[in-house]
BALOBA-1460 file (C-alpha; in Angstrom, 3 decimals):
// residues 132
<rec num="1" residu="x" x="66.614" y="42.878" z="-106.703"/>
<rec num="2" residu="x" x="69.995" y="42.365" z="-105.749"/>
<rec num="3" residu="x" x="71.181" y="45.374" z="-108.472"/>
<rec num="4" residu="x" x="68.787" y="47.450" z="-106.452"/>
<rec num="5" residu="x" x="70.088" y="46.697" z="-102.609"/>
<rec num="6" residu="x" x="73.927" y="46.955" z="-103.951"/>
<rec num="7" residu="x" x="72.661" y="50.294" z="-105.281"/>
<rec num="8" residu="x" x="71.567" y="50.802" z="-101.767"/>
<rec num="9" residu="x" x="74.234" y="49.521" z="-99.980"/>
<rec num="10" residu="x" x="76.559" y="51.927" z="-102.111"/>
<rec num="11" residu="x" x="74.768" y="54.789" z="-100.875"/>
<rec num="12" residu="x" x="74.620" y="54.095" z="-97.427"/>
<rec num="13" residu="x" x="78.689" y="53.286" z="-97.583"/>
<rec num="14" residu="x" x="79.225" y="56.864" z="-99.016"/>
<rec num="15" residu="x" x="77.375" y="58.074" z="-95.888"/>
<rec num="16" residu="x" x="78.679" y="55.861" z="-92.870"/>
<rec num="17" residu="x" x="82.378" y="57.056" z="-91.665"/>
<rec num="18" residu="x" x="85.061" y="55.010" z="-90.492"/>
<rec num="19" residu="x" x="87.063" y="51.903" z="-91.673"/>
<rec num="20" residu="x" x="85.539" y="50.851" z="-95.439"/>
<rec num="21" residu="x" x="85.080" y="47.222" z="-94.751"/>
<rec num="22" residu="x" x="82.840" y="47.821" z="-91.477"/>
<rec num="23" residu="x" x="81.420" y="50.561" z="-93.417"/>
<rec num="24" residu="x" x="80.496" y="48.065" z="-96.458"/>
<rec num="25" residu="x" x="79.424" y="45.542" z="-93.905"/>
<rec num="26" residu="x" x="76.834" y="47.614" z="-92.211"/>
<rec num="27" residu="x" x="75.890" y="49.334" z="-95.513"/>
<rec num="28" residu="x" x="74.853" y="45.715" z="-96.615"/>
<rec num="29" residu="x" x="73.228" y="44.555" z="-93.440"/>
<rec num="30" residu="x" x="71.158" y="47.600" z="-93.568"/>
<rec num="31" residu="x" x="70.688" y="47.321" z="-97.206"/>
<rec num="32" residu="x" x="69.126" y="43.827" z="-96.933"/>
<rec num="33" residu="x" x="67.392" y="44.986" z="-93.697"/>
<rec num="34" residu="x" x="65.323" y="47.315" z="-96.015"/>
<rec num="35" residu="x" x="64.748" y="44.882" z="-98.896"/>
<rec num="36" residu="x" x="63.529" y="42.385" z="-95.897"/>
<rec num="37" residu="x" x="61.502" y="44.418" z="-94.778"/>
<rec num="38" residu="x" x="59.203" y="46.142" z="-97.981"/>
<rec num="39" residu="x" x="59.205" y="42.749" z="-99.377"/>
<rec num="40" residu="x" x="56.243" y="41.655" z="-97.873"/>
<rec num="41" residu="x" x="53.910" y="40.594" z="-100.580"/>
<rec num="42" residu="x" x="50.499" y="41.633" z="-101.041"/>
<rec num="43" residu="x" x="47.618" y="38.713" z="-102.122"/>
<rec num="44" residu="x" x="45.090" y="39.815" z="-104.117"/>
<rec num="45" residu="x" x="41.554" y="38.449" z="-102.741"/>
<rec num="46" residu="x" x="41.069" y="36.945" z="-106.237"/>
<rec num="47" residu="x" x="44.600" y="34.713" z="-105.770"/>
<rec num="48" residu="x" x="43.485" y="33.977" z="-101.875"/>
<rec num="49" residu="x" x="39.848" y="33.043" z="-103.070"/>
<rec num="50" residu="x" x="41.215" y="30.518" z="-105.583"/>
<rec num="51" residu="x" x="43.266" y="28.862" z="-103.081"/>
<rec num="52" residu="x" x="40.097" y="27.958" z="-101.309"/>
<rec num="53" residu="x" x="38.704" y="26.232" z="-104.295"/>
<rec num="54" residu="x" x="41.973" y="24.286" z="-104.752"/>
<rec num="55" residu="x" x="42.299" y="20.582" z="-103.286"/>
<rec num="56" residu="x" x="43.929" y="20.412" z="-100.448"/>
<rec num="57" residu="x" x="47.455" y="18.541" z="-101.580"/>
<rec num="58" residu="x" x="47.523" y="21.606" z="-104.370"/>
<rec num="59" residu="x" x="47.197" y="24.037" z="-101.301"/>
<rec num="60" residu="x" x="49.966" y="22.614" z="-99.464"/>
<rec num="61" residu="x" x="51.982" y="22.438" z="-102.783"/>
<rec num="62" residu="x" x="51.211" y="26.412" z="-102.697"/>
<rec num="63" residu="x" x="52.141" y="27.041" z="-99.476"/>
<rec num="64" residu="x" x="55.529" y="24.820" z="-99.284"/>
<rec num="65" residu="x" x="56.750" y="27.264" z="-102.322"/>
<rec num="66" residu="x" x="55.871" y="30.550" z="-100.892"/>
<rec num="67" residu="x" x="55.077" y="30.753" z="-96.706"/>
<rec num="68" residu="x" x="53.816" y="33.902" z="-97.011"/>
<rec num="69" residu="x" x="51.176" y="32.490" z="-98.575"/>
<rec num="70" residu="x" x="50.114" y="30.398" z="-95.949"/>
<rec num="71" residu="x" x="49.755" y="33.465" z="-93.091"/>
<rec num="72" residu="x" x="47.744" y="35.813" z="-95.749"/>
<rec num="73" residu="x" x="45.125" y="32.386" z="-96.677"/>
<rec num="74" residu="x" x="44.496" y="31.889" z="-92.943"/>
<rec num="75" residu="x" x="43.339" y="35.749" z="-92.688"/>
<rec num="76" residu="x" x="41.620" y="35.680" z="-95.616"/>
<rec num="77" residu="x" x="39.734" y="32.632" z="-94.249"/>
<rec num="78" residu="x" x="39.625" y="33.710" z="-90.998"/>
<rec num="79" residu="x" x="37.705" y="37.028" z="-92.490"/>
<rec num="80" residu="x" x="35.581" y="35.014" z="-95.040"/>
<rec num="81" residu="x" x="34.270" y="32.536" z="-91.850"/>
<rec num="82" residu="x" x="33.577" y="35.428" z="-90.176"/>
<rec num="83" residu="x" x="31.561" y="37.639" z="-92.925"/>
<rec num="84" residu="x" x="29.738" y="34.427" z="-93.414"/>
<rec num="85" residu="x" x="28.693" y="33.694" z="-90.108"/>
<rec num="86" residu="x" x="27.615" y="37.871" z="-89.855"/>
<rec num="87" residu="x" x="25.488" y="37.734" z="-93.578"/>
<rec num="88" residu="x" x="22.456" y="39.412" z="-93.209"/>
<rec num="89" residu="x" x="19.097" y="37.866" z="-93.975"/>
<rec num="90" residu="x" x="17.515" y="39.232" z="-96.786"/>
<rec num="91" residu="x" x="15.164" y="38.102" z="-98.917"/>
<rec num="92" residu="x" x="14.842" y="37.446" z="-102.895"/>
<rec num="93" residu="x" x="12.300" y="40.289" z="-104.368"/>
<rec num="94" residu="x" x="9.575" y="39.399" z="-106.957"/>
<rec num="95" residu="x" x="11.923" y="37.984" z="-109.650"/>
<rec num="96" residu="x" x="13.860" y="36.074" z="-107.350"/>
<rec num="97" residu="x" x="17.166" y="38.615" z="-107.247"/>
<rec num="98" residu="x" x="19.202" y="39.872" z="-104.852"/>
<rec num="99" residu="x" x="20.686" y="42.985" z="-104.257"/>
<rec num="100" residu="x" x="24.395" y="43.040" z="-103.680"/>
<rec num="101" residu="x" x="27.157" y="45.870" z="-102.326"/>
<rec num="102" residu="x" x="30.417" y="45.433" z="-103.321"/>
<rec num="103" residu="x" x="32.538" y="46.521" z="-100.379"/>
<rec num="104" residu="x" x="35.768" y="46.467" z="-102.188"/>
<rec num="105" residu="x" x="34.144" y="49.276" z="-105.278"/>
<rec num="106" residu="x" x="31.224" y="50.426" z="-103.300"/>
<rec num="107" residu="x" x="29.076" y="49.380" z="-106.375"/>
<rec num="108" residu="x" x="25.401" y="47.766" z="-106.071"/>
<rec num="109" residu="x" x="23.997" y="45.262" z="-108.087"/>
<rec num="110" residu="x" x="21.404" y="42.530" z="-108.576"/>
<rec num="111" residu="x" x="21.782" y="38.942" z="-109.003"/>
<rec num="112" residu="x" x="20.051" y="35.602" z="-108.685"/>
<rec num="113" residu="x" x="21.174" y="33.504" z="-105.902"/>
<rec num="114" residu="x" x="23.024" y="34.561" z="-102.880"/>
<rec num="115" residu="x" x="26.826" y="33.578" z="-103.897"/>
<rec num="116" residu="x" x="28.081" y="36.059" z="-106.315"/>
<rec num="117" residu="x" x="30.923" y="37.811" z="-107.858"/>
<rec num="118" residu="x" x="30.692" y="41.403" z="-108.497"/>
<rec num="119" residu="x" x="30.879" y="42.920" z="-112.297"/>
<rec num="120" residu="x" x="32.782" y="45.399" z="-111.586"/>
<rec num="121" residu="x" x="35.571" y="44.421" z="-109.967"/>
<rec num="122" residu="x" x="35.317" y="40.530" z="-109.618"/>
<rec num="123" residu="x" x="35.234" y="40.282" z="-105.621"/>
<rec num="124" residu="x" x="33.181" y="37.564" z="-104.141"/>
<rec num="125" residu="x" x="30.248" y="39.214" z="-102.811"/>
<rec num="126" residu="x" x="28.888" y="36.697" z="-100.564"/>
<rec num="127" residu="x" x="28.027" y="38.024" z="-96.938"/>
<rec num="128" residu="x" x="26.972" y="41.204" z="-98.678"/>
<rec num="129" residu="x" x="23.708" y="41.173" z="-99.329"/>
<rec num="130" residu="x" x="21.863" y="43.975" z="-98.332"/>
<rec num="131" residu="x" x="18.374" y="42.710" z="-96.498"/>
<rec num="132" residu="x" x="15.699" y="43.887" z="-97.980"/>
């Protein structure tokens, strides 16, 4: 990473004008002002739903090393309460299944009970399940 904003920083030196040690300054500053700012990391649902099943000392643990981590969980929990609370009623059919829609692939499938992951792409599927 740092190999990358030097690279940066380089370029942005070769454009600015004036006195080369403000221009290396502000090449930097800007530099890291970019790196800052794309390096906002992205959580996978499958990483946010297996902090949920994690005690809660492990959590913390989590969240002390990266506090990112912390803001993205509370959304994700935040949205998971929330889907919950909106789930549908629907009933079992004949042989006791469900019918689930994946709204992360779009896929459909059946399966007993009314917690479950889809096949396809592994997202957890409760609060989808269409009402018969």
């Amino acid at each position: 990473m740092m190999k990358k904003i030097m690279k940066r920083a380089w370029q942005i030196y070769r454009a600015l004008v004036g006195d080369r040690i403000a221009k290396l300054s502000m090449a930097l500053r800007q530099a890291w002002a970019e790196a800052k700012a794309v390096s906002k990391k992205q959580y996978s649902m499958n990483e946010l739903s297996a902090l949920s099943k994690m005690r809660a000392g492990a959590r913390e643990k989590a969240f002390a090393a990266d506090p990112e981590l912390r803001a993205a969980y509370e959304e994700y929990a935040a949205h998971r309460t929330a889907s919950k609370a909106a789930a549908p009623v629907a009933k079992a059919d004949e042989n006791g299944c469900f019918t689930f829609h994946c709204s992360e692939c779009g896929n459909t499938f059946k399966a007993f009970g009314k917690y479950a992951k889809c096949r396809f792409c592994g997202e957890d599927t409760y609060g989808m399940v269409h009402a018969a």
